[in-house]
C-alpha positions, 0 to 999 in steps of 0.5 A, spaced: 482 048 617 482 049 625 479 044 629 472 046 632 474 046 639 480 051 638 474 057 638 472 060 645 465 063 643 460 061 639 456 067 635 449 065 633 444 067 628 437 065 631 432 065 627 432 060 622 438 056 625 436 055 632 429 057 630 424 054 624 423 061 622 419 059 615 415 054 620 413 059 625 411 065 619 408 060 615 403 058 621 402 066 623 401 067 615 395 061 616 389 066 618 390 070 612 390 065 608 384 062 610 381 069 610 383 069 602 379 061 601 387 058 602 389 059 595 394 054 591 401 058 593 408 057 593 410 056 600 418 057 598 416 063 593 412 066 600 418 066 604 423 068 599 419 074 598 418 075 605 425 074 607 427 080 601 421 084 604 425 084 611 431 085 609 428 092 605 425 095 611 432 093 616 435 096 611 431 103 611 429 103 618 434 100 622 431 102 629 424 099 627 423 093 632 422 087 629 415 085 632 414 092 628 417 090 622 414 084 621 407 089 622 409 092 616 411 088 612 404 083 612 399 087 608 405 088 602 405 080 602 398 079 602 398 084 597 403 082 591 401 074 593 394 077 591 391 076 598 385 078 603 387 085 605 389 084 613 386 090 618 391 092 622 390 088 628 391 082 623 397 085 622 399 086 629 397 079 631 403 077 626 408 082 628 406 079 636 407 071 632 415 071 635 414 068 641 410 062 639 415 060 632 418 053 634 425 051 635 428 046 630 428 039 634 435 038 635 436 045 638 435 045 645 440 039 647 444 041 642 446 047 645 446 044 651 452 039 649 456 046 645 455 050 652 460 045 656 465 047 651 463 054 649 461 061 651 454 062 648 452 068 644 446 071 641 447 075 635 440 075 632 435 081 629 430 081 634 427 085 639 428 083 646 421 081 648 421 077 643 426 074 644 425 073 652 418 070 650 421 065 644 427 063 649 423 061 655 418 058 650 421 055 645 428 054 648 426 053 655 428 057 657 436 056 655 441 060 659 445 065 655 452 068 656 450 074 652 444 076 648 446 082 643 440 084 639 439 089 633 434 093 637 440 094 642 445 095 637 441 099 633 441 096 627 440 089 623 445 085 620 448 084 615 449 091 617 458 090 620 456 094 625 453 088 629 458 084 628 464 090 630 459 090 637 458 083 638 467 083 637 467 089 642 463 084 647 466 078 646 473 081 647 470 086 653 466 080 657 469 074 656 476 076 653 475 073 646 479 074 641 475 074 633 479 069 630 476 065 637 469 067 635 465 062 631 459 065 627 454 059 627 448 060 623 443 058 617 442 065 612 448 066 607 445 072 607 445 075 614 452 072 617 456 068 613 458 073 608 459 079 612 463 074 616 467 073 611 467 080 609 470 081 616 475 075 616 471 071 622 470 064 621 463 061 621 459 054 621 453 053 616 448 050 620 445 049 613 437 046 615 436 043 608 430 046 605 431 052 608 429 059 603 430 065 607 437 068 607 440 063 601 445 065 595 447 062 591 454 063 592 455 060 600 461 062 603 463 058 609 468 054 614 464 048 616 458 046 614 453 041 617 446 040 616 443 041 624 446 043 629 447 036 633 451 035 627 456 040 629 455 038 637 456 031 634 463 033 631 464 037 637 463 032 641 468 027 636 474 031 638 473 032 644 473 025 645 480 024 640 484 029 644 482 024 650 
């Protein structure tokens, strides 16, 4: 196996490898469930679900910012979990919760330790204001050398395309070849698998605990529970090759 430090560019996922995606969504959903009397639900089952009602709509409307698609997608869960019907204002103002999801508490240093090694690129399916607003808030503001979004490539991944676009970027931008690429996420789902399909190589942030975009068929070249984890090891080679 390759050492960490022989890749030139990480490529990452965000939302749920950089950000606690299923905390953000579960405290947006928390007007709702207050609405419904706070039923007795499974949490897990929630976001599982909510993660496979995404993965529909960006399939069907690959264009649909994803502020938009988390609108729609609100009143089909209340429905099936058996909860109070949203207005679509309260559907709205979960579609606009983005930019308030919190970073996992390892998030920021790490990155900031992985950015004296490497080039650092988002690949994320989100829309850009959302994005730009979650960042400054919720990464402070952390400097990126690329930021490659589904509503700028057009579609959402596991969709190739966005992979072949942040390949073209990566290569265009900074001269980096794949096999210099690192895919760095979380969702099984979304990256890892794609990435394998497409021979890149990928480091699975695995955030134990985590449910949204898992399969029970994990493919990966590196594995660590955090992304401190990754910079810890980053940092060990480092420190080796001295």
């Amino acid at each position: 196996m390759a050492k960490l430090t022989s890749f030139k560019l990480l490529s990452f996922d965000v939302y749920g490898t950089l950000i606690d995606y299923e905390r953000g969504a579960l405290k947006a959903l928390e007007p709702i469930f207050q609405k419904s009397g706070n039923p007795d639900l499974d949490l897990k089952q929630v976001m599982q679900r909510f993660s496979k009602l995404q993965a529909a709509g960006q399939a069907e409307k690959p264009k649909q910012l994803y502020r938009d698609l988390l609108t729609s997608v609100h009143p089909i869960l209340c429905k099936e979990f058996g909860l109070a019907e949203p207005t679509e204002e309260e559907s709205k103002t979960f579609g606009a919760s983005i930019p308030s999801w919190a970073a996992w508490p390892d998030t920021v240093d790490a990155l900031r330790r992985l950015q004296k090694v490497y080039k650092m690129v988002v690949l994320s399916n989100v829309d850009n204001d959302s994005f730009q607003k979650n960042n400054a808030a919720s990464m402070e503001g952390f400097e990126w050398d690329a930021v490659l979004t589904a509503e700028d490539i057009g579609s959402y991944k596991p969709n190739h395309n966005n992979f072949h676009h942040m390949l073209r970027e990566a290569k265009s931008r900074f001269g980096v070849e794949k096999d210099e690429v690192l895919q760095t996420a979380q969702s099984q789902f979304h990256d890892h698998h794609p990435a394998k399909e497409l021979g890149i190589k990928s480091s699975w942030i695995w955030r134990p605990g985590s449910v949204a975009g898992n399969r029970d068929d994990p493919v990966y070249d590196y594995k660590f529970e955090t992304l401190a984890d990754m910079a810890d090891a980053v940092e060990r080679e480092l420190a080796d090759e001295r």
